[in-house]
C-alpha positions as CSV (number, residue, x, y, z in Angstrom):
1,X,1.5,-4.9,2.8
2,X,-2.2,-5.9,3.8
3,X,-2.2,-9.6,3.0
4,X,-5.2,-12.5,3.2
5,X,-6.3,-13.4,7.0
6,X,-4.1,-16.8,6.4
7,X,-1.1,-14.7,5.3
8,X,-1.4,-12.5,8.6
9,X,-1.9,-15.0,11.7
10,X,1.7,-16.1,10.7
11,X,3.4,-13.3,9.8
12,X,4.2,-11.5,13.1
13,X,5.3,-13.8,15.7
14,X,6.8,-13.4,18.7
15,X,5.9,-9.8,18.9
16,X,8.2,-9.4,15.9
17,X,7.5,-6.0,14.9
18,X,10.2,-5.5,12.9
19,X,10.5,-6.9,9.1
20,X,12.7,-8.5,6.6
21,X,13.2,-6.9,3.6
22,X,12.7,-8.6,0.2
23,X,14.6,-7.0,-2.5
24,X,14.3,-6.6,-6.4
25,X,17.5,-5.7,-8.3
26,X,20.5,-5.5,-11.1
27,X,20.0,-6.2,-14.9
28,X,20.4,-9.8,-16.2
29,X,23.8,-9.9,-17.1
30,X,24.9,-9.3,-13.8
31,X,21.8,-11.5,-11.9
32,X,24.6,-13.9,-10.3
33,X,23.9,-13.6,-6.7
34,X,21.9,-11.5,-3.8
35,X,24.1,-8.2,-4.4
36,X,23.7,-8.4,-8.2
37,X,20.7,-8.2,-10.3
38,X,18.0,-5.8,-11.4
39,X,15.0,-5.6,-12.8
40,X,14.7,-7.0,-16.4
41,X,12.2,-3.8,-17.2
42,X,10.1,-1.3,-15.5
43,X,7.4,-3.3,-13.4
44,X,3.8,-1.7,-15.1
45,X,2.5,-2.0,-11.8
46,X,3.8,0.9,-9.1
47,X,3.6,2.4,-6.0
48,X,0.3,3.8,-5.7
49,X,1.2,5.7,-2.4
50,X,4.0,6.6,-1.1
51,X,5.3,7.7,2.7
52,X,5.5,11.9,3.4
53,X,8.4,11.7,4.6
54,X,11.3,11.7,2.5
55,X,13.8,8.1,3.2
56,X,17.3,9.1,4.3
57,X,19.8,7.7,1.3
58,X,23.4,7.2,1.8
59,X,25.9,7.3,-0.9
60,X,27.9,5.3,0.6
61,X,29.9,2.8,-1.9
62,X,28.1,-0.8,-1.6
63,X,30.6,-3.6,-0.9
64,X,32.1,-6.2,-3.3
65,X,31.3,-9.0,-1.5
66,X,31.5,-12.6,-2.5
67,X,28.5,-14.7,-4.2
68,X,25.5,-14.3,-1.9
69,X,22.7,-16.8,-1.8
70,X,20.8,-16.3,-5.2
71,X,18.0,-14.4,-6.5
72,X,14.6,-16.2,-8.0
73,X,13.4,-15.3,-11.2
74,X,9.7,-14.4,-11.5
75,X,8.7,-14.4,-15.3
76,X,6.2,-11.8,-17.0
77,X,2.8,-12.3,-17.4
78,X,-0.5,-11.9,-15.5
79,X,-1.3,-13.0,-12.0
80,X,-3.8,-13.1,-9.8
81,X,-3.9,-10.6,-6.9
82,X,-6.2,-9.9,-3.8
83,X,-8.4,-11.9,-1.9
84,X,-12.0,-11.9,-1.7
85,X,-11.4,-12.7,2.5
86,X,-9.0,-10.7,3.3
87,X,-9.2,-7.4,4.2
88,X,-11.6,-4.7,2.5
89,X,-8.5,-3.1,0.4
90,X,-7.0,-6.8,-0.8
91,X,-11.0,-7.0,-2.4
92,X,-11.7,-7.7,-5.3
93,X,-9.7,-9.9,-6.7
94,X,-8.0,-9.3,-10.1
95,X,-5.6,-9.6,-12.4
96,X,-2.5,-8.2,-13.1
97,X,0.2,-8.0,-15.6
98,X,4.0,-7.6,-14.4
99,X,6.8,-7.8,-16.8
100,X,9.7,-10.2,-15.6
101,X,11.7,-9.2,-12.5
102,X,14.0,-10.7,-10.0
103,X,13.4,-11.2,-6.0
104,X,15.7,-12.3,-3.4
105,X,15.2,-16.1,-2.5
106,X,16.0,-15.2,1.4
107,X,14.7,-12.9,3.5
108,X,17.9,-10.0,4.5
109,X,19.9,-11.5,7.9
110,X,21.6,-9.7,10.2
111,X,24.8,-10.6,9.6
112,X,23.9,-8.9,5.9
113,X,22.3,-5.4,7.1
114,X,25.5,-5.1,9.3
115,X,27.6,-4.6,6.6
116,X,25.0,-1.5,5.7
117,X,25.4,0.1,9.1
118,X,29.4,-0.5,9.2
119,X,29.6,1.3,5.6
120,X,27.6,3.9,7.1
121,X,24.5,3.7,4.9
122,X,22.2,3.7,7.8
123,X,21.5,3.2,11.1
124,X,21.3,0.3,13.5
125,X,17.8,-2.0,14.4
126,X,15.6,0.2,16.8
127,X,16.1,-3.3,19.3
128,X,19.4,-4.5,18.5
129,X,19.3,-7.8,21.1
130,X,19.4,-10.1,18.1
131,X,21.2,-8.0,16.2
132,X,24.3,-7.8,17.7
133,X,23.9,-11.8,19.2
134,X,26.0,-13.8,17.3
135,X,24.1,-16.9,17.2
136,X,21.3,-14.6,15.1
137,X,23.4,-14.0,12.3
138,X,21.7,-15.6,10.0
139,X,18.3,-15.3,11.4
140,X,16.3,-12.3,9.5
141,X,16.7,-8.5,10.5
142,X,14.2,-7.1,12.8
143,X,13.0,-4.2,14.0
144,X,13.7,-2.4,10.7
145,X,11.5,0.1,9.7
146,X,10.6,1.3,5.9
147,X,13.1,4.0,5.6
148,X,15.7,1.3,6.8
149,X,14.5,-0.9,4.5
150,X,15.0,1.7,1.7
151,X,18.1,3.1,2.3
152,X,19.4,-1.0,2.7
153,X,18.4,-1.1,-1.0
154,X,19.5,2.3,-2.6
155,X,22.9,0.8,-0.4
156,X,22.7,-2.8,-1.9
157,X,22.1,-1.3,-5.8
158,X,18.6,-3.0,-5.5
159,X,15.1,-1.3,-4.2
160,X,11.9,-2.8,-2.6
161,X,9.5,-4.6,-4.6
162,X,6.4,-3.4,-5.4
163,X,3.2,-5.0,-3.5
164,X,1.9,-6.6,-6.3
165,X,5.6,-8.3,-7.4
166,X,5.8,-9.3,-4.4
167,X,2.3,-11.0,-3.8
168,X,3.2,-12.7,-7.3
169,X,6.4,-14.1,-6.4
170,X,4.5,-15.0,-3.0
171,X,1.7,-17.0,-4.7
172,X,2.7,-17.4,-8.4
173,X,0.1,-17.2,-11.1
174,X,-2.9,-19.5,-9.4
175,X,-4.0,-16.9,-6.3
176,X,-2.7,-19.7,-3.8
177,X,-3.5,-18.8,-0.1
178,X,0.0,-20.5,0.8
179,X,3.0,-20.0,-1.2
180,X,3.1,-24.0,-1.7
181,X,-0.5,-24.2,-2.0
182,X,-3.8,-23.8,-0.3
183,X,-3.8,-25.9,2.7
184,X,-1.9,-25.2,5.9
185,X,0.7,-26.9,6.4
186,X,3.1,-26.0,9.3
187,X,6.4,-28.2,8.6
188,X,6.4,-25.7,5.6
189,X,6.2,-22.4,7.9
190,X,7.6,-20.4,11.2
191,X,4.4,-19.9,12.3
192,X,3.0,-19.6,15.8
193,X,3.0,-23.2,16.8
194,X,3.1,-25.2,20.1
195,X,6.4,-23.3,21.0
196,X,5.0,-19.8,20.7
197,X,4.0,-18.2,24.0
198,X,0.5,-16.3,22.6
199,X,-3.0,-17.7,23.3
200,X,-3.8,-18.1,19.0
201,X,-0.7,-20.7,19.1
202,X,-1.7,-23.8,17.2
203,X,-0.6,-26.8,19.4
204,X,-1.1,-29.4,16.6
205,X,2.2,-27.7,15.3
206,X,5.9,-27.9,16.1
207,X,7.8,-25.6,13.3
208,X,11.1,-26.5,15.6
209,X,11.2,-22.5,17.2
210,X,9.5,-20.5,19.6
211,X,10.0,-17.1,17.4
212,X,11.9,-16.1,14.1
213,X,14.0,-18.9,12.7
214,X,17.1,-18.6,10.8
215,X,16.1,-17.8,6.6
216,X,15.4,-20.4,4.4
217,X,14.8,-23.2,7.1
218,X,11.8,-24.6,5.3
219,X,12.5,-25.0,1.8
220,X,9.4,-27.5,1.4
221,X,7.5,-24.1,1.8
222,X,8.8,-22.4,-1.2
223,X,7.0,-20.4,-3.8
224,X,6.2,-21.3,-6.9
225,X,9.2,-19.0,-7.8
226,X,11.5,-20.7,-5.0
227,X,11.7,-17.9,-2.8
228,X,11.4,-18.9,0.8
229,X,10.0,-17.7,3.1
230,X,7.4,-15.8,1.8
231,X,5.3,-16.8,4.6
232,X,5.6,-17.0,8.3
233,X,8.9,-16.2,10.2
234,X,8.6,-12.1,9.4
235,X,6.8,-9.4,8.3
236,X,8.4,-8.0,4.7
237,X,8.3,-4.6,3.7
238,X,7.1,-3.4,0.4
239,X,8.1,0.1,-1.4
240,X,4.1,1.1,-1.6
């Protein structure tokens, strides 16, 4: 997703290349936990491109596992969406109408895709240094590519949001520039601070890590929905 200039100097730190994945899902009746809730209807906005290549879906059987941390609810109505700037395709800036829809509060860990690859639903990280480091297990998946990303989904009963659903449940209704508002603030983020080893580091800033940090560190940062995250730490894939 091409997000505002703000949005981007924090979003790929430490070389991170590799993403998250930040998941819609299950009905309302069953919205109890990470593994269990969909969509309450058919978002109006979708995918308005979509890879060539066709994403690898396993049908393997997705585990019963027990209550995960819980999804955010991100109610219908209009938003708005872009940034005047940003880059030329987040211009201009609109509005949009999505109907109601659930996102995961925390970006996917490690120690969660795991249990994809040991069902056999997909493959393993392209670097998998953190991945198989214990001490990362709850730190967000990296190195994950889009058709990972997918077939962690299809696996998990859920899919990737859609751009817009996720810029809403990034900034809520108001266009913020930050999911907590629109001033910088960087006890809120993982952002590249006084610990992170590239020249654009900000100095003024000690987020507590040099690179990723485990999810849901800063909860003052939360979006107007409560998901976390939805800034700094990772890059998050999108399903257009």
């Amino acid at each position: 997703m091409k997000e505002s200039v703000n949005w981007e100097k924090v979003g790929a730190i430490a070389g991170v290349i590799g993403v998250l994945i930040a998941l819609s899902a299950w009905l309302v009746p069953n919205a109890r936990d990470l593994l269990s809730a969909w969509l309450l209807q058919t978002p109006t906005v979708t995918p308005t491109s979509s890879p060539t290549q066709t994403p690898v879906i396993s049908t393997a059987t997705p585990p019963t596992l027990t209550p995960l941390p819980t999804m955010v609810y991100v109610p219908a109505g209009e938003f708005i969406m872009g940034s005047d700037e940003g880059d030329s395709d987040e211009q201009p800036v609109h509005t949009v109408y999505l109907d109601a829809f659930y996102i995961d509060k925390y970006e996917v860990t490690n120690a969660q895709y795991r249990r994809c690859v040991e069902a056999g639903a997909y493959s393993l990280p392209h670097s998998t240094d953190r991945y198989t480091d214990p001490n990362y297990a709850e730190y967000p998946v990296v190195y994950v590519d889009w058709y990972q990303a997918e077939a962690y989904c299809r696996w998990a009963g859920k899919r990737l949001p859609t751009e817009a659903e996720w810029e809403k449940a990034a900034r809520g209704t108001e266009g913020r520039i930050w999911p907590w508002g629109n001033a910088f603030d960087g006890s809120k983020v993982n952002s590249c601070d006084k610990n992170c080893p590239y020249d654009y580091n900000d100095a003024s800033v000690d987020d507590g890590y040099a690179d990723t940090a485990p999810v849901g560190s800063y909860p003052a940062g939360a979006s107007p929905c409560g998901a976390l995250d939805m800034a700094g730490n990772v890059w998050e894939w999108v399903a257009d």
